[in-house]
N, C-alpha and C positions, 0 to 999 in steps of 0.2 A: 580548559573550558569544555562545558558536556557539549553533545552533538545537538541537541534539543536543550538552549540556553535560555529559552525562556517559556519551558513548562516544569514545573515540579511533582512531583509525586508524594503525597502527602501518608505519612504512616504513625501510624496507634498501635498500640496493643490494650486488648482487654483485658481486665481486670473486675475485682470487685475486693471490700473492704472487709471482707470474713476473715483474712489472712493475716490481719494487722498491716502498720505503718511499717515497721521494718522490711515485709514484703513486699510492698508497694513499691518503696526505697530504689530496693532492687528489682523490679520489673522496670520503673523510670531507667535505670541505668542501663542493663541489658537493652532495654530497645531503643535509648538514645545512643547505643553503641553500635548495632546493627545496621541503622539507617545510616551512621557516619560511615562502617564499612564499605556497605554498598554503595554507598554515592561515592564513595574513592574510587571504587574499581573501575577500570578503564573498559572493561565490558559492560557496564550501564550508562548507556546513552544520554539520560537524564538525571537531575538530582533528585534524591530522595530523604526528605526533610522530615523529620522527627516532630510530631505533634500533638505529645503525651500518650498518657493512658487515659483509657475510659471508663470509670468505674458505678458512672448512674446514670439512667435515662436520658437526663438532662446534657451533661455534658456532650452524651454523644447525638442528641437532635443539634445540639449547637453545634456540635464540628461537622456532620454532616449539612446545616447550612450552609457553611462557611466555607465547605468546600465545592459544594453547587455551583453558591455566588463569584470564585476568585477565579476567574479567566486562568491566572496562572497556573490554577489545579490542574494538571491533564488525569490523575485518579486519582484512588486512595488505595494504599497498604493495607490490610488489616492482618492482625495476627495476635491471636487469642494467646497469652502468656502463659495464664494459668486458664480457672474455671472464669466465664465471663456469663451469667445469666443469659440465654438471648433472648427472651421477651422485654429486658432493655432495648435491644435493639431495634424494635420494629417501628417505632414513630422515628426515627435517625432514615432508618435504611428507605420506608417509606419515599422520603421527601427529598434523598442523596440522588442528584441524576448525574455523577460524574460513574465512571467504569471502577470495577471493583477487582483486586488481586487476591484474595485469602493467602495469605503466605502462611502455610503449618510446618512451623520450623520450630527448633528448640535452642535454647542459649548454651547447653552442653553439647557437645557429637556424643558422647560414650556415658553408658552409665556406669559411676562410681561405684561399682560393688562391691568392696570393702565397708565405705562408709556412707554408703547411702542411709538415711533415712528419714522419718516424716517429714522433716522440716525441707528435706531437699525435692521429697515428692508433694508439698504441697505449691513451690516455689514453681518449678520445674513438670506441669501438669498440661502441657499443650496437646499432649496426646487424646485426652478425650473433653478438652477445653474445645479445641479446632471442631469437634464433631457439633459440638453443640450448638457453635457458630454456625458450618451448616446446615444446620437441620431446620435454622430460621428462616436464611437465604431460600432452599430449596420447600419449604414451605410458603414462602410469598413469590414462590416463582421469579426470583432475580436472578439473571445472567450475572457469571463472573467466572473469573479463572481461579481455580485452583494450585498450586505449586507446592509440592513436598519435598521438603533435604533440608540439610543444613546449608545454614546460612552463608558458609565461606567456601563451600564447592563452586566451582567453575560452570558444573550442569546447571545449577541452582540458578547462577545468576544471569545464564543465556536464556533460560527460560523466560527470565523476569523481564531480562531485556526486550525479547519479543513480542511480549505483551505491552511494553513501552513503546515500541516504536509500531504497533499500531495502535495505542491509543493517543500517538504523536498526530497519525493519518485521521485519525476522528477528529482530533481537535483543528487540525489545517483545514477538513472539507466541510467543516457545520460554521465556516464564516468564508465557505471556496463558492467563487464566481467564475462559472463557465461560460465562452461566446462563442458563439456559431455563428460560424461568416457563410451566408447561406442555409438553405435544407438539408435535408439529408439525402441521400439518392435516391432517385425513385423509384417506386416499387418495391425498394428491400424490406425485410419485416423487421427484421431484431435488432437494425438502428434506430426505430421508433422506443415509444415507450413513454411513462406517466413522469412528465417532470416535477408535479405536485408530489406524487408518491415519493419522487427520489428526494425530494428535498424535506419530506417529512422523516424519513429514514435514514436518509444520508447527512442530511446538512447542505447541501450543497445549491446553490441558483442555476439555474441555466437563461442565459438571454440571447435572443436572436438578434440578428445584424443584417441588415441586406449586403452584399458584395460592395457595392457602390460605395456606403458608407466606407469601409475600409479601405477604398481603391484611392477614394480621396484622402484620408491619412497617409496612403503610400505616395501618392503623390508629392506630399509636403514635405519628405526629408532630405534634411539637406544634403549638398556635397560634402559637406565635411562630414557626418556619419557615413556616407555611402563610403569617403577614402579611405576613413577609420576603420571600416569592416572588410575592404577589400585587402589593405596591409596585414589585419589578422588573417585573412584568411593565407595569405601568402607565408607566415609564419606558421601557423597550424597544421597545414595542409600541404599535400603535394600536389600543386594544381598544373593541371594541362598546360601546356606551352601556349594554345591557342587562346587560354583564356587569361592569361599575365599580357600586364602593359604594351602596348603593340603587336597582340597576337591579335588572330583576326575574329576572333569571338569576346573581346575584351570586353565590349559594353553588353553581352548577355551578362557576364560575371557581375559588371555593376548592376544589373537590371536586376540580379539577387540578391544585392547588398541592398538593393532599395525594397523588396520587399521585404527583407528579415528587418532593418531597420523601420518601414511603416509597422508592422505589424508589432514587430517590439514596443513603439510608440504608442500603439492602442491598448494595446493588452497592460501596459505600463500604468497607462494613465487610468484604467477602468478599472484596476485592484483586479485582472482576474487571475487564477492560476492552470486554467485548461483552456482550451479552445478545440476546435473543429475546420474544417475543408472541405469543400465538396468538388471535383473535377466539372461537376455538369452545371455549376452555378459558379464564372471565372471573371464576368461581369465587369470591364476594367481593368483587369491584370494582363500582364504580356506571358507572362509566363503560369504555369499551377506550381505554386509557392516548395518548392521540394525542400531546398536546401533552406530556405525559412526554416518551415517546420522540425527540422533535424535538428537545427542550432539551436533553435526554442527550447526542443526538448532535453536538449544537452543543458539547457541555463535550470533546467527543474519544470518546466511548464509540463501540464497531461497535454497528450494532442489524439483526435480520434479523426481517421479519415471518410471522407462520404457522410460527416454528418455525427460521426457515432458519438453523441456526446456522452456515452454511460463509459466506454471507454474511454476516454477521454477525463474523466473523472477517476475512473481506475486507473490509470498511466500517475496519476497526479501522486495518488495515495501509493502507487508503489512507489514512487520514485521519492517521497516523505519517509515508508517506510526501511526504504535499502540507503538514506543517505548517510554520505561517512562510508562507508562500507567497500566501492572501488568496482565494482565490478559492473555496473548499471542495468537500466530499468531501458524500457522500449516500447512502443505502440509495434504490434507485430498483425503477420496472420502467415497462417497453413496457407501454402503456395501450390507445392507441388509433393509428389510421392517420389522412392527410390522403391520399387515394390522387390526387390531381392528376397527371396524367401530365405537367403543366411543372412541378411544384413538390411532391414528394409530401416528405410528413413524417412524423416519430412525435410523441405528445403522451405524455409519460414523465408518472406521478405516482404515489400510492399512494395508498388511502384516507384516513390520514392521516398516515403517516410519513417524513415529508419534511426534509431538517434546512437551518434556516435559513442555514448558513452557506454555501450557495449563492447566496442572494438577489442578494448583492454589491453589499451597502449599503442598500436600498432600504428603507422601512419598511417591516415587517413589520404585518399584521392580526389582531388574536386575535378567532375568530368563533363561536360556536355556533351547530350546524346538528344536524338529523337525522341519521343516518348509515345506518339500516335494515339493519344487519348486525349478529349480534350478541347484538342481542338486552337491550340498556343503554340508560340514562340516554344524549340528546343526550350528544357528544363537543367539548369544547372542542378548537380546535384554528388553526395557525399556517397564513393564504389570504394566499400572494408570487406574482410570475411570476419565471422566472429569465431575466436578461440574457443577449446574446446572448457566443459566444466561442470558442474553439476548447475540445472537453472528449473527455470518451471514458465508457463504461461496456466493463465488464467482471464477467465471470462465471467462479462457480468450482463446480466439478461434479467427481462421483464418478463415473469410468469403469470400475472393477470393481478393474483391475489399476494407475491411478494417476490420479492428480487433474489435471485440464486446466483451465489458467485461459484463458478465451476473451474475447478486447479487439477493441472497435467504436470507432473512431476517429467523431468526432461532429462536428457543426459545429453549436453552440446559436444560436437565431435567436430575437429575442422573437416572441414571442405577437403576431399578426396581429390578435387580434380582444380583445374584455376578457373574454370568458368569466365572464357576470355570475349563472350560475345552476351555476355549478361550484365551492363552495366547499373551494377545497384549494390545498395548492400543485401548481404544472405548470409542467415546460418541455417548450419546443419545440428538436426537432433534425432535422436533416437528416445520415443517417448515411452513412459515403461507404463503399464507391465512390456506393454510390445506395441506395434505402428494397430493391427488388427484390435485391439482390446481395447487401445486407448480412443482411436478412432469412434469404436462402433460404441465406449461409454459416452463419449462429447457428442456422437450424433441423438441418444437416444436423449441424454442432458438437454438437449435443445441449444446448445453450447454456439455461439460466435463464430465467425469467423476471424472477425478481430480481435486480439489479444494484447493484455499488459504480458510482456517477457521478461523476466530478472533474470540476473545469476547473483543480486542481493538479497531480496526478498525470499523468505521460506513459506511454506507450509503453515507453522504455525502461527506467525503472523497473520497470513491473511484468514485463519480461524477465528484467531485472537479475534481481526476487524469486523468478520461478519458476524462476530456474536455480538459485539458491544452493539452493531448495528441493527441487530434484530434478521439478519440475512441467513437465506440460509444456503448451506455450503455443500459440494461435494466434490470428493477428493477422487481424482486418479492416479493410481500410484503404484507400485511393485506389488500389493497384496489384490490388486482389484481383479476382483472376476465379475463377467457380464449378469449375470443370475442375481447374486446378490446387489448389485449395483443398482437390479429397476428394481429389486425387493423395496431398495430403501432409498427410491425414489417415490413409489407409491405411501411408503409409510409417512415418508414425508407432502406429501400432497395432503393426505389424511390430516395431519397433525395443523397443517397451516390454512386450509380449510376448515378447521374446527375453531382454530385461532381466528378467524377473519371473521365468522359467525358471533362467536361471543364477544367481538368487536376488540380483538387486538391488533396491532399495528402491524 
C-alpha cells in the first residue's frame, strides 16, 4: 500500500496524429508502462495512474477538467512522448488548477546507433517535444516542476517523489482546519499575520477558541481515557517514580492525561489538524498543556506555540510531507548559542513543546519539573536528546504583500555534555554554511523564531510546496553567502511587488 493511499497522480503523454496509428500504439504503451513502473516502486509514495495520451485540444481541456474536479488527483504527470503542439495546450492548462510535473524522460536510456533511424527518431523525440511543452507553460507563466533522467533511475524517481509528497502537503492543508486556544502572545510581531491571505494561498482555516471553551471539554473526559493514557504512557515511556501509581505526584500525571485526552477530544471532533497555545491565556487549566502537545504532535497534528498558527500549519505540512519516512517532524526554536569559534552551535528546544518523534528511538523520559512561567501547577512533560543527522528547520512569515518560507539546512550532532539540570527535550545543530552566516541570513530574512524541524523533510520538498503555493522561498545552505543573499532578497521584493500591483496572488 502507497504512503499517500488516497491521492493519485495522474499521467499523459503528448502526442499528435502526424506520426500515424502505429506510433500512437506505441506511445499508449510506453507510457502505460512507465506510469506502471513508477507506481511499483517503493520510493514513490503515491500511485501513479496512466490516463492516455493527448493528441487534440479537446481531449486535453477534458483531462485537465477532470482532473481539477477529482479530489483524488493530488497532480498530473505530463510528458511529451514525441512532438506534441502546445497551442493545444493552452485552453487545458488554462483551467487545470491541480500542481503540474513535466517529466522529460525518454522510453529508451541509450541511443541505438547501429540501427537508429527515422522511424525510431520520430517515435522517440522527447528531446525537443519536452521544449516545446515548456515554452507554453513558461509563456502563461505557470509554476511547475521540471524533472530530467530516465525513467528507471533511482535519482529520477526521488525527485518525483518529493514533488509528491508536497503536493500530498497542499492537498491535506487546502481542506486543514487550524484552532487556537487563545491569542497569540502579546506584543510579538511575526505570530500575527493575514489569515485571509493564508487561506487564499495556503488552503488552510484558522478559528479561534477562548481557553474556557476547551477547559470545558477537558473537563468531560473520562476516567477510563485518562487510565487508558496513563497505562500508555507507563508502556512508552520511562516515567518518574514519583509520578507512577502511588508516587506522590501521581495525579499531576493524570491531570496530563486529562488534558491530552480533552484536547484530543476537541481537535477530534472539529476535523482540525493544527492547533496553537499560549502560556499567557491558561484560563481553566491546571497545568500549560506540555506533554499534550508533544503526544498531539507525535499522532501527526502541526502544533505552534504563543499563538503561532502559521507555524503551526507548517509543523502540519512537514509532518504530511516526511510521513513514512522515520525520522520526524517538530515545532522547534533557536534557544540558545555554543559560540566556540572551532565548533559554534545552536541548542534548539522549547519550554516544553517538543514532539517525540524526533528522538529516533530512544526512550523517552516522563518528568515533572517546575516550569515558572505561567503561572500553573508543575508541567508534566517528555526529557530526550535528539540523535545526530542531516535535518533542517524552516520558517514561515507574513511579508505584507506575500508569505516567505525561509529554510536552514542543519547538521544535528548529539549533545556533547548530559545537560542534567535542563529538564526538556534539546538538540543540538550546527547550521551551515556556519552559526555566523546562517544566523545573520535568518535575521536579515526576517525569519521566526519558531520553526518546523525535520530530519524527513528536504529541501526540495518544501521548494516543491512554496511554488505550488505561490510562496516564496529562500534557502540557507552550505553555498550561502550574506551579499548575495540580500541581493536576492531585494530582487525578490521587486518581483512580488510588481506581482501584487498587476493584481497577482
Amino acid at each position: 500500500m502507497k504512503i499517500y493511499n488516497d491521492m493519485t497522480i495522474w499521467m499523459v503523454a503528448g502526442c499528435q496524429h502526424l506520426y500515424g496509428e502505429e506510433t500512437l500504439n506505441q506511445v499508449r504503451s510506453h507510457t502505460e508502462e512507465i506510469a506502471r513502473y513508477m507506481s511499483d516502486q517503493d520510493g514513490i509514495s503515491a500511485k501513479i495512474e496512466y490516463k492516455g495520451i493527448m493528441t487534440r485540444p479537446e481531449e486535453i481541456t477534458d483531462f485537465c477538467i477532470k482532473a481539477s474536479a477529482d479530489p483524488s488527483c493530488g497532480g498530473v504527470m505530463l510528458w511529451m512522448h514525441t512532438f506534441s503542439p502546445s497551442k493545444m495546450w493552452i485552453n487545458g492548462l488554462s483551467i487545470l488548477s491541480k500542481p503540474i510535473l513535466h517529466f522529460h524522460t525518454q522510453y529508451n536510456r541509450d541511443i541505438p546507433w547501429d540501427e537508429i533511424d527515422m522511424d525510431f527518431m520520430n517515435l522517440n523525440q522527447s528531446a525537443h517535444g519536452g521544449r516545446e511543452h515548456g515554452y507554453i507553460n513558461t509563456r502563461m507563466k505557470i509554476d511547475r516542476k521540471v524533472v530530467v533522467g530516465y525513467w528507471k533511475d533511482a535519482q529520477v524517481h526521488e525527485r518525483i517523489d518529493a514533488w509528491i509528497r508536497a503536493v500530498a502537503a497542499v492537498k491535506d492543508m487546502r481542506s486543514g482546519k487550524v484552532a487556537r486556544f487563545g491569542d497569540n502572545m502579546r506584543d510579538v510581531a511575526v505570530t500575527e499575520g493575514d489569515k485571509v491571505a493564508a487561506q487564499i494561498a495556503l488552503g488552510y482555516d484558522v478559528y479561534g477558541y477562548g481557553v474556557g471553551d476547551l477547559a470545558a471539554i477537558i473537563a468531560a473526559a473520562t476516567d477510563k481515557q485518562i487510565d487508558a493514557l496513563v497505562a500508555e504512557y507507563q508502556t512508552q515511556y520511562e516515567v518518574a517514580p514519583e509520578l507512577l501509581p502511588g508516587g506522590a505526584r501521581h495525579e499531576d500525571l493524570r491531570t496530563a492525561a486529562r488534558l491530552e485526552a480533552g484536547m484530543d477530544n476537541f481537535l477530534t471532533e472539529g476535523g482540525f489538524c493544527a492547533f496553537t497555545t499560549t502560556f499567557e491565556d491558561l484560563h481553566g487549566l491546571a497545568q500549560l498543556p506540555g506533554l499534550a502537545c508533544q503526544r498531539l504532535m507525535e499522532k501527526g497534528y502541526g502544533f505552534g506555540a504563543e499563538g503561532d498558527w502559521k507555524t503551526s500549519a507548517l509543523v502540519r505540512a512537514m509532518k504530511v510531507m516526511g510521513k513514512g519516512k522515520g525520522g520526524g517532524t517538530s515545532f522547534m526554536e533557536d534557544y540558545t548559542y555554543h559560540m566556540d569559534p572551532k565548533n559554534p552551535l545552536v541548542l534548539g528546544s522549547h519550554m516544553l513543546e517538543v514532539c517525540p518523534s524526533i528522538a529516533g528511538g530512544e526512550k523517552v523520559k516522563l518528568e515533572i519539573h517546575p516550569l515558572g512561567i505561567g503561572g500553573k501547577a508543575d508541567p508534566v512533560r517528555m526529557v530526550f536528546n535528539v540523535p545526530g543527522g542531516s535535518s533542517l528547520n524552516a520558517s514561515l512569515m507574513d511579508m505584507g504583500n506575500r508569505f516567505r518560507l525561509l529554510i536552514n539546512e542543519v547538521e544535528t550532532l548529539a549533545p556533547g555534555k548530559d545537560l542534567p539540570k535542563l529538564p526538556v527535550a534539546r538538540v543540538v545543530w550546527k547550521p551551515q554554511p556556519d552559526l555566523a552566516t546562517a544566523a545573520g541570513a535568518w535575521i536579515l530574512g526576517g525569519g521566526a523564531h519558531h520553526t518546523g524541524y525535520s530530519k524527513d523533510v528536504t529541501t526540495e520538498m518544501l521548494l516543491d510546496y512554496a511554488e505550488i503555493c505561490g510562496m516564496e522561498a529562500l534557502v540557507i545552505d552550505a553555498k550561502t553567502e550574506i551579499r548575495s543573499f540580500k541581493s536576492e532578497m531585494k530582487w525578490n521584493d521587486l518581483y512580488y511587488t510588481m506581482r501584487a500591483f498587476s493584481g497577482g496572488v
